[in-house]
N, C-alpha and C positions, 0 to 999 in steps of 0.2 A: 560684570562680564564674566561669564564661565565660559572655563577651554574644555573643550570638547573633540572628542577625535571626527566626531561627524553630527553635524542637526540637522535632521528633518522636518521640513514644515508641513502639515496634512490637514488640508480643507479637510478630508476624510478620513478618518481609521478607525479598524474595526479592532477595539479591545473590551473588554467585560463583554461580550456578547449584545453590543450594540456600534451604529456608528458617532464616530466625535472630532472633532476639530481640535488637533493637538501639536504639539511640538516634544519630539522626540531627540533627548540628547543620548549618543553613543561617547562612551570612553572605553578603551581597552576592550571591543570587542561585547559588550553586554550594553543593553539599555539601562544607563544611569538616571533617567530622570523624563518623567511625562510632565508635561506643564499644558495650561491653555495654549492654544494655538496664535502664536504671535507675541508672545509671551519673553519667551527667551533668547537672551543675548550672548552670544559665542564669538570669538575669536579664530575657532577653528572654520572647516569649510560647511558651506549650508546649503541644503538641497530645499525645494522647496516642490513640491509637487501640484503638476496641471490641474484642473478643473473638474478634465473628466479622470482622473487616478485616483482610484483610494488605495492608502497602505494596510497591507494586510500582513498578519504573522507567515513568515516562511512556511512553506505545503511541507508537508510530509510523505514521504509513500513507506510504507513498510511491507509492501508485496512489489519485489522487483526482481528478476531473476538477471542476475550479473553474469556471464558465463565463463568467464576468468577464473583461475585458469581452464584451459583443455577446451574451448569453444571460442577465443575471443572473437573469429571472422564470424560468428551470433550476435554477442554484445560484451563491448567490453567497460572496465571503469572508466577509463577516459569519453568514450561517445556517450556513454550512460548517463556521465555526471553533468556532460555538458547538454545534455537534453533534457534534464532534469532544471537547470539552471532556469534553460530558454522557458520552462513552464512555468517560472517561480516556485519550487520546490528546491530547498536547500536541507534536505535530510530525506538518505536513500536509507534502507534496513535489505537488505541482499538475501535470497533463499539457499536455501542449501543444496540443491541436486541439481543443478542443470550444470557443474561447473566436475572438471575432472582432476582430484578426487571430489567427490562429495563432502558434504563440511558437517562428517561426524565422528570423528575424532582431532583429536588436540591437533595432530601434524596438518591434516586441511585446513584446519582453522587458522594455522600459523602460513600454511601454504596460500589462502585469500589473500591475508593480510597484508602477504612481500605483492601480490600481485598489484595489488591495488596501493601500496605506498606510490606516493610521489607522481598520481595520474588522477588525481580527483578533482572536481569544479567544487564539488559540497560534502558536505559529512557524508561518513557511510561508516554502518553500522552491519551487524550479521546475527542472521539467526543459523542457528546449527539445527543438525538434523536427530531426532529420535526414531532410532527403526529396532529390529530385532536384533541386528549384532553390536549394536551400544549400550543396550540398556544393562543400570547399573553402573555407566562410566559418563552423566551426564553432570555430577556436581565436577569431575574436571572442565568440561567445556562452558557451565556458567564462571568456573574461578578465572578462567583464560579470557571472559569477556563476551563471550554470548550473550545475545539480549534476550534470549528466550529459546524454544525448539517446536520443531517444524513436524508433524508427523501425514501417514499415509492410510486409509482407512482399506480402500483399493490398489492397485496396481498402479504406479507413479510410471510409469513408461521408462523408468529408469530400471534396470537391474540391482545397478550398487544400493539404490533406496527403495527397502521392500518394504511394504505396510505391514502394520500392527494389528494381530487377529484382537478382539474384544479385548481377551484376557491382557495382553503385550499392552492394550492402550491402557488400562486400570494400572499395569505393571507402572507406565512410562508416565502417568498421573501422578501420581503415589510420589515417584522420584524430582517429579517436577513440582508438588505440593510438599516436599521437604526443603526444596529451595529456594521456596518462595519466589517460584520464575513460573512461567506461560507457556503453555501448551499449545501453538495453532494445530489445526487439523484441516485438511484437507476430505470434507465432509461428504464424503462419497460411499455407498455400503458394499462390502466386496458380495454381501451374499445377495443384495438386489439385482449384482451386475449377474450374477451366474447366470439366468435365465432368459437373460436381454436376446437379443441379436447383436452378433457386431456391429460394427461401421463400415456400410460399405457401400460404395458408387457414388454416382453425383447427386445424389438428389437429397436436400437437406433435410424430409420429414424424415426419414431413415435414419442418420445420423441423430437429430433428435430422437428419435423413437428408442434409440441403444441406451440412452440416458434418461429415463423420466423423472420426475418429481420424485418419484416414493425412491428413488434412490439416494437423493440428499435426504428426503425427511428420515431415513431408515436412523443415515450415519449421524446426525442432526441428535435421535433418540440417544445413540449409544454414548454421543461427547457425553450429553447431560446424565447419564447414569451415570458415567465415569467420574464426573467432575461431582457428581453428591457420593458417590462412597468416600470422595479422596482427599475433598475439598480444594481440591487446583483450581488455579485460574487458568481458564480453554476460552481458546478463540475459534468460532468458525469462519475459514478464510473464501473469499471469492463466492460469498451464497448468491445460488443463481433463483433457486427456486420460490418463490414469493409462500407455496405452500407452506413452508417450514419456521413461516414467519409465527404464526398461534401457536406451533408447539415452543418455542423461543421464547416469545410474551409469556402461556403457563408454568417454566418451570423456573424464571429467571427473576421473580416478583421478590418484596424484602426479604421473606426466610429462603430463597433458592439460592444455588450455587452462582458463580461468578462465571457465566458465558457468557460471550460479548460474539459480535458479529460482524462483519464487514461485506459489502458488494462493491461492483467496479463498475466502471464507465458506461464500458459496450452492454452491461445489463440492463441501464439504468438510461440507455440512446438507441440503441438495435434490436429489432425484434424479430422473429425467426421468419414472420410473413411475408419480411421484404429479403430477406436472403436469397440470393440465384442460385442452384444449381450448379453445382461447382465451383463456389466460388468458397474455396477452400483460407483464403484469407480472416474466411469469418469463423473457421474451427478452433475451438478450445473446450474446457473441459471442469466442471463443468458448462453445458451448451449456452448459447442465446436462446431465451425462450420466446412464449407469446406476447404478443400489446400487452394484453390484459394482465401478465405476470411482471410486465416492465409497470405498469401502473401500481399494481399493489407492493411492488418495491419501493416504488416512491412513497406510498402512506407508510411503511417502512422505517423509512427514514422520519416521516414526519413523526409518526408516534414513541418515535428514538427505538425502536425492536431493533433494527440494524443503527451501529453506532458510528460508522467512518465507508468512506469511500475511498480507495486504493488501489491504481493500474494493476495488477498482474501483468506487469510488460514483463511479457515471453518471448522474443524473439527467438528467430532461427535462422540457418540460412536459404536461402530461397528455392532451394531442393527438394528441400524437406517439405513445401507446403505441398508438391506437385498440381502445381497449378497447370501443368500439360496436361495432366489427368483428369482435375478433378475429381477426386476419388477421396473423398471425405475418409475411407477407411487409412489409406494411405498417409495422408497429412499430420502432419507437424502439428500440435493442441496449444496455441497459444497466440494472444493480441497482442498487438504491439503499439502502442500508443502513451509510450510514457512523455512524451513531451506533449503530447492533445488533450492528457484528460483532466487538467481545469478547466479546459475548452470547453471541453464535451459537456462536462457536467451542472459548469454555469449556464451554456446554453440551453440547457432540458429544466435547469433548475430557477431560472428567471421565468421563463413563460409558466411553470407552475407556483406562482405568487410566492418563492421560497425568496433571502435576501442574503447579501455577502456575508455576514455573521454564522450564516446555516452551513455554507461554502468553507469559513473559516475553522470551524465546529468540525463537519465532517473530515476535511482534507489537513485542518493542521494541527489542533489540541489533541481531538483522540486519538488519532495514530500513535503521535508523542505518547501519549498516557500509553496507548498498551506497551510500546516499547520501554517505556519507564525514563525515558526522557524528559526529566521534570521542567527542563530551563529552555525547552521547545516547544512552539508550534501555538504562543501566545505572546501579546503585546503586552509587555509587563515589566515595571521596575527589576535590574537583577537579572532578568531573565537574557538570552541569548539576542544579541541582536542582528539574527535574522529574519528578513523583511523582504516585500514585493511590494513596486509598485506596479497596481495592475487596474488595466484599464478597461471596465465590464459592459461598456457600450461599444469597442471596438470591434466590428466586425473580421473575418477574411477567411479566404474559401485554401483549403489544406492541400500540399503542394508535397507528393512525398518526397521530392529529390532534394526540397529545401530542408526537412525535417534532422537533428542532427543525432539521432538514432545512428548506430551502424548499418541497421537491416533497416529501411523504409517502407519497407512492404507493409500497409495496413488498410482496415475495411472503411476507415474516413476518410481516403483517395475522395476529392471533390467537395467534399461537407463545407458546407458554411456557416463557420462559428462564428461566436460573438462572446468578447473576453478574453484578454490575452496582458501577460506580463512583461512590462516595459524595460523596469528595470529591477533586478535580482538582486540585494545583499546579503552576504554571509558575514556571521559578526563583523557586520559594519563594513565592510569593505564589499566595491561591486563585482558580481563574479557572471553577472549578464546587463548589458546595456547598448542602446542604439540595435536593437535586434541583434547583437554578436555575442558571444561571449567573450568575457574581459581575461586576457590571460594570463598565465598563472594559476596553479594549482594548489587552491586556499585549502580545500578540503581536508578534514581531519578525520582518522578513522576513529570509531566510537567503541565503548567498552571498556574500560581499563581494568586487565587481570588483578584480580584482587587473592590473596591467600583462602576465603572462605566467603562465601554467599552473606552477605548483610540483608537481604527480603529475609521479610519474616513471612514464612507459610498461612496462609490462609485456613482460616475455620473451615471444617468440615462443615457441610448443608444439612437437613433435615432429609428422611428416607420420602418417594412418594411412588407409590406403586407403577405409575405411569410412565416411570423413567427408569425404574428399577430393572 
């Protein structure tokens, strides 16, 4: 007989990237022991999971915009964490601009941190920001705890967070390749945008039309130069445009730099064909594109060129979309769907023959990995024992006033998904169950200030003309 703080019995779970019939013993918050399923004998309490549930490692998101401080009536840590819960996602990683001050220097970063004490359903973790007026002061903000930094290629809609001209991004490379931390980028080209047309009216080819492809593929170019003069590890965050997937696949092969990739839900479910006219719920930045660009995102993913799937939950408050308007140039740029998008994306990703392992892959190991989360977002001896049981035949059609987001406003009003999380643990204790969240505020803020960076910097890449 072993005492166990918790055992789980799972007809189903998804670890090594396959499913298996196991029993999971928790002690102390960590998976102490896999065994065959039926196997072991505990003393402590045992869960045993339905028929149609499989247990999956805890989701991860690491594109989430908290707006704590200085926005919380947007979103704050407490709705955030507990709609995160409700998804099966027990580790948030937070952006750095949508919250006032912005989180690029040491005092925002300390300023998050009281925000967010003592309001969390799951981890949360924080990337800070690299713009023009920090760089140079970015090994303070990975010593204090930053899992990485965020940058602007274009204009972030924010003032306080300006983009980085070419040079500023090789600057902010360079600094972020001596500390063996991660550069996301917001992959958008300031000088594609020069010549665009704004945003402006109801009618969404227009708004499309301000943003086309060659404007990610531009900024898309310039990461991967950056990241081979410097050898940084760059993520490109929220890729909309499927174009930009071959330049991706040639520069990132075994002798290329380390650029990793991510796309989200509404890329990968919404396509720009069926968008109305005003129906400004569906703006963000970059856009929703074509079927055909939603489809070659999913070979995408299949051929692993994009490595993770991650909400950009942007909310706002519902002013800001002007939806009396409709006026796409007016609106607020961002989705809101962080409690839907396991939803979303096991629903689009079951009808194209993919399986819970690809789900688990995208939404919970790699995230983990880029954040450096090593004891998350897999079923594994040792590791964290956070866990979903999630149910991938359950149907139900989306209901925004139930959804427990702050802002509800989002473009899956009516959608009927299939797959949904029953019950949610965070090391080992449940922090969603019986559809409610369990309460209590388990969540732990992530990062521990350390005296000096322990990443060791990544090898500089070979030169290749095409990126140069």
């Amino acid at each position: 007989m072993t005492a166990l703080s918790l055992l789980i019995r799972a007809p189903r779970a998804v670890l090594d990237g396959s499913e298996q019939a196991v029993d999971i013993g928790v002690r102390d918050g960590r998976i102490e022991l896999i065994a065959p399923f039926g196997s072991v004998r505990s003393a402590g309490p045992t869960t045993t999971l339905a028929d149609d549930e499989v247990l999956l490692p805890g989701l991860v998101d690491t594109h989430v915009h908290i707006n704590e401080p200085g926005h919380p009536d947007w979103e704050g840590f407490a709705s955030a964490t507990r709609a995160a819960a409700g998804a099966g996602i027990t580790t948030l990683v937070d952006m750095p601009l949508d919250s006032e001050p912005v989180t690029t220097t040491l005092a925002a970063l300390a300023a998050k941190r009281r925000a967010a004490a003592g309001q969390c359903q799951v981890d949360v973790g924080f990337w800070a920001g690299a713009t023009p007026d920090n760089l140079g002061t970015l090994a303070g903000l990975d010593a204090a705890g930053a899992l990485g930094f965020k940058c602007f290629l274009a204009d972030s809609g924010v003032p306080a967070f300006a983009p980085l001209t070419p040079a500023e991004l090789v600057s902010a490379m360079a600094e972020v390749a001596a500390l063996g931390s991660t550069l996301l980028v917001h992959a958008e080209s300031a000088a594609e945008l020069v010549d665009r047309p704004p945003p402006h009216g109801q009618r969404y080819a227009d708004f499309l039309d301000s943003r086309p492809d060659a404007v990610e593929q531009q900024a898309v170019l310039e990461v991967i130069s950056a990241a081979r003069q410097t050898g940084a590890r760059a993520h490109i965050v929220h890729l909309s445009s499927a174009q930009a997937l071959g330049i991706l696949a040639r520069a990132t092969g075994a002798a290329g730099p380390t650029v990793t990739a991510e796309t989200c839900p509404h890329y990968l479910s919404l396509a720009a064909e069926a968008v109305p006219d005003g129906a400004t719920e569906f703006a963000c930045c970059p856009p929703i594109r074509s079927k055909a660009n939603q489809d070659a995102l999913w070979r995408g993913l299949r051929e692993a060129t994009l490595d993770m799937v991650v909400s950009d939950h942007s909310p706002c408050a519902p002013a800001l979309k002007h939806l009396d308007s409709g006026d796409f140039g007016l609106a607020w740029g961002g989705i809101s769907s962080l409690q839907l998008g396991p939803s979303v994306v096991w629903t689009q990703a079951r009808q194209r023959g993919f399986a819970l392992p690809d789900l688990a892959r995208w939404m919970a190991q790699r995230p983990a990995e880029l954040a450096g989360l090593t004891d998350k977002g897999r079923i594994a001896e040792g590791a964290a024992a956070d866990l979903v049981a999630f149910a991938p035949e359950e149907e139900f059609t989306v209901e925004p006033d139930r959804l427990l987001h702050r802002q509800p406003l989002t473009p899956y009003r009516g959608a009927r998904l299939t797959g949904r999380a029953r019950t949610t643990w965070l090391a080992g204790a449940p922090v969603f169950a019986a559809g409610q969240p369990v309460a209590g505020n388990r969540g732990q803020l992530l990062g521990t200030p350390t005296s000096a960076s322990s990443r060791p910097a990544g090898p500089a890449g070979p030169s290749d003309p095409e990126f140069a």
